[in-house]
Backbone bond lengths (Angstrom), bond angles and torsions (degrees), N, CA, C in turn:
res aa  C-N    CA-C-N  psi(-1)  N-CA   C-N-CA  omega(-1)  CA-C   N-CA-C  phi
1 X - - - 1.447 - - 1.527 109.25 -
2 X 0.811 99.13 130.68 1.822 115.20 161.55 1.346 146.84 -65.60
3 X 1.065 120.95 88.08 1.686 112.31 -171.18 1.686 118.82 -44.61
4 X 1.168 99.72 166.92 1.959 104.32 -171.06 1.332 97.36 -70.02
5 X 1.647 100.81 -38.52 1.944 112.54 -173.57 1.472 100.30 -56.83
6 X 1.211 140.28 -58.87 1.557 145.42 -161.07 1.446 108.84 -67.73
7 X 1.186 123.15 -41.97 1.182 140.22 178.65 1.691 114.37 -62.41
8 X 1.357 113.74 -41.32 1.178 122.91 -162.60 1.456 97.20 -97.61
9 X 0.889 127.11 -40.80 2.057 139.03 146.61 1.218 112.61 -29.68
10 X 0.930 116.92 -54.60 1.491 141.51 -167.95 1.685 103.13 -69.82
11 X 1.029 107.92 -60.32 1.535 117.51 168.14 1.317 120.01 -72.46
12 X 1.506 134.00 -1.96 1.058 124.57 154.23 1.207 126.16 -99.65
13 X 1.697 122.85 -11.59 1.051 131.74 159.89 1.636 108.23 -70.94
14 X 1.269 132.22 -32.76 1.442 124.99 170.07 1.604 122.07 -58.13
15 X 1.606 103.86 -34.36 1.079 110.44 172.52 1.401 133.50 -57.71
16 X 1.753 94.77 -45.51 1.660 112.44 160.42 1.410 129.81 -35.64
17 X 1.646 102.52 -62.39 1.517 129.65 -163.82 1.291 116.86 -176.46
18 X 1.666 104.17 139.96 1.006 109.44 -173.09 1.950 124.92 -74.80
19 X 1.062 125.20 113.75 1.205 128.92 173.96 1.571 126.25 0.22
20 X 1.467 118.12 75.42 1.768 112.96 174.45 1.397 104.82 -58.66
21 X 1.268 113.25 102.40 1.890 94.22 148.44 1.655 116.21 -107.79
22 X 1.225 114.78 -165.44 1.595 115.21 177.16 1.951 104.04 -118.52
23 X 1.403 101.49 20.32 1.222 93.66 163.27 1.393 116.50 101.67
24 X 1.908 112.13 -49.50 1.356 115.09 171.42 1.409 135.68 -99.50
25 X 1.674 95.80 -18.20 1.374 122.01 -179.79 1.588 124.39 -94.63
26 X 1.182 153.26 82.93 1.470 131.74 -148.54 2.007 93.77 -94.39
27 X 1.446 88.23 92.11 1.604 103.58 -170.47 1.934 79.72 -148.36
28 X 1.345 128.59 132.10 1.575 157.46 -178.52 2.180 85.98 -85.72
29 X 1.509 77.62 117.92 1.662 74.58 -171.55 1.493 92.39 -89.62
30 X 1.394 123.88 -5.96 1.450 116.17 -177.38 1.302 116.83 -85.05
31 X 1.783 106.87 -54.94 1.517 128.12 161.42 1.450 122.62 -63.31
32 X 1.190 131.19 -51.10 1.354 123.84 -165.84 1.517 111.29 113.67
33 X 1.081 93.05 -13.33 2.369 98.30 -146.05 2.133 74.13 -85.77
34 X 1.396 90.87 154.83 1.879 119.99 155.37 1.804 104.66 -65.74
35 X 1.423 75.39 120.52 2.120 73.88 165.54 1.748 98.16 -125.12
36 X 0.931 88.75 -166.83 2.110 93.47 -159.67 1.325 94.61 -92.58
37 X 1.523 128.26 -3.49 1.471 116.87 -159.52 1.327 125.41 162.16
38 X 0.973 147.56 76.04 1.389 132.12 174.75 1.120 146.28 64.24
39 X 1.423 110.90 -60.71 1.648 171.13 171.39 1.486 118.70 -76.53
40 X 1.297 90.57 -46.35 1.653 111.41 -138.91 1.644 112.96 -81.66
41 X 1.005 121.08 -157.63 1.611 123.98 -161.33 1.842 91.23 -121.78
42 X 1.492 117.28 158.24 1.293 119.17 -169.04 1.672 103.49 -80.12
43 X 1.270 111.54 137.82 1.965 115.68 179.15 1.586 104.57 -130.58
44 X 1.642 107.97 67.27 1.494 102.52 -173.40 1.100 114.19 -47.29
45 X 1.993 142.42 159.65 1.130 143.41 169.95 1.434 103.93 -97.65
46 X 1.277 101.96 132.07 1.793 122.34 -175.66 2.360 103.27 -29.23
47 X 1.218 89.80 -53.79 1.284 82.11 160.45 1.415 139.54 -74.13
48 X 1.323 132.94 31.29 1.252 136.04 -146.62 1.754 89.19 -142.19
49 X 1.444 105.82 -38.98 1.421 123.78 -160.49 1.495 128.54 -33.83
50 X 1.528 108.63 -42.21 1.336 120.04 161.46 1.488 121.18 -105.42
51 X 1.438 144.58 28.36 0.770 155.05 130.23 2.034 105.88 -60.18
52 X 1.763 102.53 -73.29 1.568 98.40 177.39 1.476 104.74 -43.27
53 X 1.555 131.91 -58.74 0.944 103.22 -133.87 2.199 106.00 -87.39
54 X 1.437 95.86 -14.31 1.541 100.96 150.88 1.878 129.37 -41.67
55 X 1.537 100.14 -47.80 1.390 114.94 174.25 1.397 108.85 -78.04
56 X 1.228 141.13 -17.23 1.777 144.72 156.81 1.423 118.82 -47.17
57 X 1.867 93.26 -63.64 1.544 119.48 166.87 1.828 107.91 -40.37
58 X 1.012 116.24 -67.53 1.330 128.37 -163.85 1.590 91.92 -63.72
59 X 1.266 138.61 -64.79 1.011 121.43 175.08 1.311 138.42 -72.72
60 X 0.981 126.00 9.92 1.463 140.69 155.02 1.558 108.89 -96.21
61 X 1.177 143.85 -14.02 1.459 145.87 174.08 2.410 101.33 -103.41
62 X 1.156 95.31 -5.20 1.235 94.35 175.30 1.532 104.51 -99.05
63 X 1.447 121.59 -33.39 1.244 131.98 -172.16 1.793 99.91 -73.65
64 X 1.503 102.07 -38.08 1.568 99.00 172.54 1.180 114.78 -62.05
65 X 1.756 128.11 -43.30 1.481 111.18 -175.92 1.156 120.93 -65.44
66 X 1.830 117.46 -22.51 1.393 107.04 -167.31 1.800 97.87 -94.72
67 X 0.813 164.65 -4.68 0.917 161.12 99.25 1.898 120.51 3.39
68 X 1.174 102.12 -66.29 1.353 104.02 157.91 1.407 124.69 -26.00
69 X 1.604 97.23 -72.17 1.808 134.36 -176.32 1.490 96.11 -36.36
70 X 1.414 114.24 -47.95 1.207 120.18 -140.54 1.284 91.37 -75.06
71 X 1.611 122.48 -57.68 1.469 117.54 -176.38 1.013 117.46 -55.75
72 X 1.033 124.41 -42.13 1.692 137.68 -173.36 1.760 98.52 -42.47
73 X 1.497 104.18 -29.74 1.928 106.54 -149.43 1.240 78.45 -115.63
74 X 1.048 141.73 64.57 1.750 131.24 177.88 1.254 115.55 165.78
């Protein structure tokens, strides 16, 4: 079973990007997080939880600097 927390992680990492795997491993070669499959949609493991949601942070505060950059250059 799945926590509400993993689930809801899980769905915001889908939202992000779609799941890299290498085919054999259902491990997000971008994220880190467990996905169900290949294919499949991200299913972080309860232990994974603040790691993903560290890597969210970081990419949403990276998306802020370049954003910034951008006006700054334009």
């Amino acid at each position: 079973m799945v926590s509400p927390e993993a689930q809801q992680l899980g769905s915001r990492l889908d939202e992000h990007h779609a799941p890299e795997t290498n085919g054999r491993m259902s491990v997000c070669r971008r994220c880190g997080a467990q996905t169900d499959g290949p294919k499949g949609l991200h299913t972080p493991d309860e232990r994974q939880l603040g790691r993903a949601l560290q890597w969210l942070d970081a990419q949403s505060l990276r998306s802020g600097i370049d954003r910034a950059r951008n006006r700054l250059n334009n």
